[in-house]
N, C-alpha and C positions, 0 to 999 in steps of 0.2 A: 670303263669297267667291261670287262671281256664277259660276251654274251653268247649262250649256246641256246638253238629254239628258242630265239625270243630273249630268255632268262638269263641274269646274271648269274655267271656260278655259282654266287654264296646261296642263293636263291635256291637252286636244284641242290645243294646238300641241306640246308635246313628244312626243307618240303620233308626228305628221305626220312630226318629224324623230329621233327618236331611233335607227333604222336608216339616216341619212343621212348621221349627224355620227362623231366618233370622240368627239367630249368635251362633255357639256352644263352649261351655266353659267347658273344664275340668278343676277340680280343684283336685292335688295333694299335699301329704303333704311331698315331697323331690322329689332334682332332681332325684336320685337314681332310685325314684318310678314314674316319668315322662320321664325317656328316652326308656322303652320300650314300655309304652304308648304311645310316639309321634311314635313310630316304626310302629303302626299299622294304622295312619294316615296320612301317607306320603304325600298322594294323597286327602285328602281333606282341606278344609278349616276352622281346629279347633284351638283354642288359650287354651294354656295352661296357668292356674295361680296356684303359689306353695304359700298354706297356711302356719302356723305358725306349722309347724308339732309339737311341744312342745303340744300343746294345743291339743290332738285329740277329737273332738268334730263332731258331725254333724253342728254343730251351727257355728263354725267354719268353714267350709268349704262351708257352706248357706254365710255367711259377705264376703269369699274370693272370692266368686263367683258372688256375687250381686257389689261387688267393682271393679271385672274384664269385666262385660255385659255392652255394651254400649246402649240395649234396654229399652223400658217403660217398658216394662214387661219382668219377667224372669220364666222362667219353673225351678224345679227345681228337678231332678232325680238322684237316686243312679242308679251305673255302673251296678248293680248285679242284676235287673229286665227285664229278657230277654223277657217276655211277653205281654210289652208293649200296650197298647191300645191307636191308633191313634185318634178312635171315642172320647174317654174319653178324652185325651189330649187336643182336639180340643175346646169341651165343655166345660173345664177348661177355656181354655183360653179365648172363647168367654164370658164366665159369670165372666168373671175379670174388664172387661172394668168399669171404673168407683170405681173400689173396690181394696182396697189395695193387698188383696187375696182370692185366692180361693183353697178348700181345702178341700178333700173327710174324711169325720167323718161316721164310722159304727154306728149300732142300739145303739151299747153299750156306745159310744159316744169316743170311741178311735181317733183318729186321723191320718192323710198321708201325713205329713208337708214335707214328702220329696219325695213327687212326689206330687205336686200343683205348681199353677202358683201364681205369687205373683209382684206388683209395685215395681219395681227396685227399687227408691229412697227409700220410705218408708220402706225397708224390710231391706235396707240397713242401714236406721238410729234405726230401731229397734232392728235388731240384734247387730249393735254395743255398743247399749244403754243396752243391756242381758249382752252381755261379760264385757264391761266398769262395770258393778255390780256386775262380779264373776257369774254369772247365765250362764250356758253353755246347757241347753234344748232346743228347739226350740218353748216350749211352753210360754217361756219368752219371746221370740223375739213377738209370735204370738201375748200376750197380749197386747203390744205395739202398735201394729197395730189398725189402726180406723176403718178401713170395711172390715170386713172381710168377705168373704159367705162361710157357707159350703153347700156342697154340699150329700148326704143321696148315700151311697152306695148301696140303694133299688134303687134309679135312676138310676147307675151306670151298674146295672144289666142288665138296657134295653139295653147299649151296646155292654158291655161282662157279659153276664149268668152265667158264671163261676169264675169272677172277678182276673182273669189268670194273668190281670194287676198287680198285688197288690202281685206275688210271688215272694220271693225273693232267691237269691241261695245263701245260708251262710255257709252250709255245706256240708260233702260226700252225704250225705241223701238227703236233697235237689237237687243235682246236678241229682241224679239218679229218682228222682220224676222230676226233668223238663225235661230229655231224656224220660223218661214213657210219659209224656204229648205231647212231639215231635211226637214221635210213633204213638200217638193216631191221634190225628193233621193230620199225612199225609194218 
C-alpha cells in the first residue's frame, strides 16, 4: 500500500472528507484487495462494496458505488488524491442541488468525473445504462445524465491556486513530487 507521511493514501483522502460527507463507501474490486483496506478503518464508520473485479473500469466502480450509497447525492473520489480540497468539495456539492451532477472541466474542456459530485439515482441508472451497452468510460455515463453543471477550473483556482486538488499519485515520480509538495506545505 503506497504511503505518503506515514499514511496510506486512502487514508489522507477519507481524513479530507469524512466530516463533509454523512456516509463513506469504498469500493474495491476483491476481497483480497478489501481486507487490508478495512485494516486501516477499524475505528471508523466506512462500508465496503466489492465491484465485478472482471470488469476493471472506473465506470465500474462509479455503478458499484452509487449502488452501495444510501445518499441523494454521492461524491465520488479516487483513493490516490492526497490533496484534497475541502473548499472545492464543498462547492461541488453545494452547486449540485437540483442537478444530476456537478463536475470540474479545465480550459481545454477535459473533464474530473472522478472527483465530482453526482445524484445518486440518476448516476446510478446512467451508468448502468453505459455498461448494459458495452461502454465502460464515464463520459457515457455522463451523457446520460440531464443536468449536469460544470464547473471552470478558473473558478476552482479561487480555492486552491495551485489546483493541488486534482494530483494524483500513480507513480514513483509522483509519490516523490507529492512528498516535495509536503515539504513545501509545512
Amino acid at each position: 500500500m503506497v504511503r505518503l507521511a506515514g499514511k496510506p493514501l486512502i487514508r489522507h483522502v477519507f481524513e479530507k472528507v469524512v466530516d463533509l460527507v454523512d456516509e463513506v463507501v469504498v469500493v474495491v474490486s476483491s476481497s483480497e484487495q478489501r481486507e487490508p483496506i478495512k485494516s486501516l478503518f477499524s475505528r471508523d464508520h466506512v462500508k465496503f462494496a466489492l465491484d465485478d473485479g472482471f470488469l476493471q473500469s472506473p465506470l465500474v466502480g462509479a455503478f458499484t458505488g452509487f449502488e452501495n450509497t444510501s445518499g441523494e447525492y454521492a461524491l465520488l473520489l479516487p483513493c490516490d488524491t492526497p490533496f484534497l480540497s475541502a473548499g472545492i468539495i464543498l462547492l461541488l456539492m453545494d452547486l449540485c442541488v437540483n442537478m444530476d451532477a456537478t463536475i470540474p472541466r479545465w480550459p481545454n474542456d477535459h473533464i474530473e468525473p472522478l472527483q465530482a459530485v453526482y445524484r445518486t439515482r440518476a448516476a446510478h441508472a446512467a451508468s448502468k445504462k453505459a455498461l448494459d451497452e458495452g461502454r465502460m468510460d464515464m463520459r457515457s455515463m455522463i451523457s446520460a445524465l440531464r443536468r449536469v453543471r460544470y464547473v471552470s477550473t478558473i473558478v476552482l483556482r479561487e480555492i486552491d491556486p495551485k489546483l493541488r486538488t486534482f494530483f494524483n499519485v500513480n507513480t514513483p515520480v509522483d509519490l516523490r513530487m507529492a512528498e516535495r509538495m509536503l515539504e513545501k506545505a509545512c
